[in-house]
N, C-alpha and C positions, 0 to 999 in steps of 0.2 A: 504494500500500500504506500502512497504518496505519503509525504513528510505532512503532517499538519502546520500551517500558519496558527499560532492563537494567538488575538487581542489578551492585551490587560492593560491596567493602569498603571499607577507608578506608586498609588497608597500599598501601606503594609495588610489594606482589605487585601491585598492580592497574592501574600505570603503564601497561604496554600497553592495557590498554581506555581511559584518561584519552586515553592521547596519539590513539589512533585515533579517537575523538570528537571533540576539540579542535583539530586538525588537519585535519580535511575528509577523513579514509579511510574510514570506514563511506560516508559520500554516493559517495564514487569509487568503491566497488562495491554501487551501486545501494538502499542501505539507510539511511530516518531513524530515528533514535534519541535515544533522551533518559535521561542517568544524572545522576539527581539527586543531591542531598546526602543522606546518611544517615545521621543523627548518633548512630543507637543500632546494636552491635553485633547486636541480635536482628532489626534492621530488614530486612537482608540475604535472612536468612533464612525473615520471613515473605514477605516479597515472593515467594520463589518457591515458596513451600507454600502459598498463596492462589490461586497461579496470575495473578497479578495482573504479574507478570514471568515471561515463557517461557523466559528466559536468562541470562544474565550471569556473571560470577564470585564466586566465592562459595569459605572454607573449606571444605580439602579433606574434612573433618568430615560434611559435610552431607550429601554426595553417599551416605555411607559409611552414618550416621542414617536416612536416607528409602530406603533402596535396598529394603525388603521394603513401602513404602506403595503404595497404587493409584498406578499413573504416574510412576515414581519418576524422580531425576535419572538425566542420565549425562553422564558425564565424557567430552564430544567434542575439549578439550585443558587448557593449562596456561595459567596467567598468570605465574606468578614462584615462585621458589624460594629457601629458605634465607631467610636475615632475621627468626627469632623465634631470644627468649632471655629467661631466668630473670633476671632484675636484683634485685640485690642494695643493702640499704644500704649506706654505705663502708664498709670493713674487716670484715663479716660472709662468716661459710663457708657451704658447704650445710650444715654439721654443728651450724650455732649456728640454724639455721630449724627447731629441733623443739621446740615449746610455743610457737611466732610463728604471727603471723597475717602469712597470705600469701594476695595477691591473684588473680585470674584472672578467664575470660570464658568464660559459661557458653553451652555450645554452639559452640565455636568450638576452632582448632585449638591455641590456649595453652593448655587446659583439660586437653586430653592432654598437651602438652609439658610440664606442673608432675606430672601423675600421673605420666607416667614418668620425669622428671627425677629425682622422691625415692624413687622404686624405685631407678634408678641407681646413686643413692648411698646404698641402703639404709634410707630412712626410709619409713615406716609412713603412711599417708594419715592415722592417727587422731593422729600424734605432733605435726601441725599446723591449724590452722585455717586453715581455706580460706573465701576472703571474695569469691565471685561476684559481679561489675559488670557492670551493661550500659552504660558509655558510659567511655570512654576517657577523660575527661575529670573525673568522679569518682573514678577507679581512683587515676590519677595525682596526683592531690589528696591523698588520704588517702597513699600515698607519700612526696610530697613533704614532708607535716607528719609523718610516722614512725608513725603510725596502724596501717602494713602492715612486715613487715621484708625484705618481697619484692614483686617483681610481673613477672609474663610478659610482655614484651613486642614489639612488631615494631617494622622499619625506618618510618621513620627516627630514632624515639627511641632506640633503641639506642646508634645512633652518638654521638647531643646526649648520653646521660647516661653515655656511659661519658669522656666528656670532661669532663664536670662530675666526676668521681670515684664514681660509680656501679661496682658489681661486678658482672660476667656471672658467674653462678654457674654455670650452665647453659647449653649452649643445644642446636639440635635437633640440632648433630651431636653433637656428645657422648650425648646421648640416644637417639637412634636408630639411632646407628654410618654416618653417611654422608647424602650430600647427600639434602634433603628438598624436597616441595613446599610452599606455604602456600596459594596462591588457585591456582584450575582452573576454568578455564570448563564452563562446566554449561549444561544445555538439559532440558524438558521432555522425557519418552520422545513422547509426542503430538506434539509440535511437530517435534522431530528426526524422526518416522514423516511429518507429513504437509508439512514445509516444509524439506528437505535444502537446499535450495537457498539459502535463509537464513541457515542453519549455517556452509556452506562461504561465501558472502559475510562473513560475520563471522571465521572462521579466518581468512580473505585479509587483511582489515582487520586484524587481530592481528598476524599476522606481517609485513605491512609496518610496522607500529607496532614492533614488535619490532627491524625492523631498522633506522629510521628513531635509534630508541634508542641501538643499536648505534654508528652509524654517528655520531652526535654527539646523545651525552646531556645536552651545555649547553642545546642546542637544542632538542631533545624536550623537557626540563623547563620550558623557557620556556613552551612552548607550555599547560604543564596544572600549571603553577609554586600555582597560586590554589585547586587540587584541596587543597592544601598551605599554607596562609597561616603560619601558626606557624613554618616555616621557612624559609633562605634560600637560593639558589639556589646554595651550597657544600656545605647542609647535606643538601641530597637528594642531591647528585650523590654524596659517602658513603653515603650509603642505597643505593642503587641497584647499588653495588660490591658493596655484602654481600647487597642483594637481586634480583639481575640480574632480568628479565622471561626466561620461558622457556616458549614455547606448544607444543614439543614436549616433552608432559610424558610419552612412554611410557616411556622407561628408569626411570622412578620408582614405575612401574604396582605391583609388587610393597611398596615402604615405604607405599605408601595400601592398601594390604589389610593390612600389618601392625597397624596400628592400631584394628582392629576390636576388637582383643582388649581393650585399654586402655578403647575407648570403653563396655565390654558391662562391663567392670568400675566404670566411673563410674555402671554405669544407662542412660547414656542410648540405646543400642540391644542389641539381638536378633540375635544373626548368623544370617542364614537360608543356604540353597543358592543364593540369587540373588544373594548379595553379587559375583559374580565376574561379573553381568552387568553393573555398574555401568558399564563401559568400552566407549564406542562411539568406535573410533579410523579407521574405514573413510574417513569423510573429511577426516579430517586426512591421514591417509597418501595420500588421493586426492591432497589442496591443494598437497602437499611434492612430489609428484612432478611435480605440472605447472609447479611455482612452478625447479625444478629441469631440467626438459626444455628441448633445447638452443632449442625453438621460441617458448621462452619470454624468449629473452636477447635482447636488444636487440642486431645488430649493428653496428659503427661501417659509417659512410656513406665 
């Protein structure tokens, strides 16, 4: 079989695909792959609306955005949850960000976290300027020089700047009222129709990635430490507290339909009657039941 392209992002949501590449677990069930560097936030995104990538993980945004296009994604599980938030310059409120320019990422799930964070606290999307990036690496520049008096952010900057004396103003629980997702694994509807088997090899890979995680996350982050250069191998492993990996993402199924509302208010989609097709969980709940079956436990000799 052909080498798979996968999308991902560049949050530590996307640790379990890292580790499961990095690691030799996609090859242990039967699938090559290749997730390259991506250094533009919109990169992600074209890669699977080109078709040019059948899968990978990707903002839960996305899936929500393309759900009324020909072919659209679906959400056959999760990668990580929790790990965005509103960062603040030192000593600024949410209440001193109205006439600032504050930053985000357009298309992507901070984009809704800033729109609903200043509802939250009752500001007016016109009572700030909103200053759309596509690369992580500009956003944080114009931050760091005070350019922006805010900026959305994920793990594991979070952790770096609220050490440095950065303010979380925000973040998605506050926002959203309870735990949320950030990255979801995603699959073309075509490809999940004609290549299930694929799918389910790549959950497997996930969720032993997942539990490999689990199980010693010194060691999983060694293995995909370089996914990460900027930081040090203390400084993810606080990342990864606040953004665990979690590829069983249905109990969350409900807060990723809530956001439709936010996203149709920024513009960028349409809520049609197919938005609640997005979710194809048949084999994930197949993967969890065999991975759980007593046939499947190893026993001692």
């Amino acid at each position: 079989m052909r080498k798979l392209l996968l999308a991902h992002g560049s949050a530590l949501s996307n640790l379990a695909l890292f580790v499961a590449v990095d690691t030799g677990l996609f090859e242990r069930h039967g699938l090559q792959v290749e997730a390259p560097h991506l250094a533009e936030f919109s990169s992600t995104a074209a890669l699977l609306r080109s078709g040019e990538a059948e899968l990978g993980t990707t903002g839960f945004t996305q899936a929500l955005v393309d759900h009324a296009r020909p072919d659209p994604l679906r959400i056959v599980g999760g990668s990580g949850k929790l790990g965005m938030a509103l960062m603040g310059q030192p000593g600024l409120s949410m209440n001193d960000l109205r006439g600032q320019c504050v930053g985000t990422f357009a298309d992507d799930p901070m984009e809704v976290l800033l729109h609903d964070a200043l509802e939250a606290h009752g500001i007016e999307p016109r009572q700030t300027e909103r200053v759309l990036y596509q690369s992580l690496g500009d956003a944080l520049a114009d931050f760091f020089d005070g350019r922006i008096a805010a900026l959305t952010l994920i793990e594991p900057w979070i952790s770096r700047l609220r050490l440095q004396g950065y303010d979380v103003l925000c973040d998605g629980l506050h926002a959203w009222g309870g735990e949320y997702p950030d990255t979801l694994l995603v699959v073309r509807k075509s490809f999940l129709d004609a290549h299930p088997e694929i799918v389910a090899a790549t959950l497997r890979a996930m969720l032993d990635a997942q539990q490999a995680i689990r199980n010693n996350p010194r060691e999983a982050l060694r293995a995909s430490a370089h996914r990460y250069p900027e930081f040090t191998l203390d400084e993810l492993l606080a990342g990864v507290d606040a953004q665990p990996p979690v590829i069983d993402i249905r109990p969350l199924s409900r807060c990723i339909l809530a956001r439709a509302a936010s996203l149709e208010a920024l513009g960028r989609m349409h809520v049609t009657a197919a938005l609640e097709d997005i979710f194809s969980f048949d084999l994930l709940a197949q993967t969890l039941a065999e991975t759980c079956s007593p046939s499947s436990v190893v026993q001692p000799q």
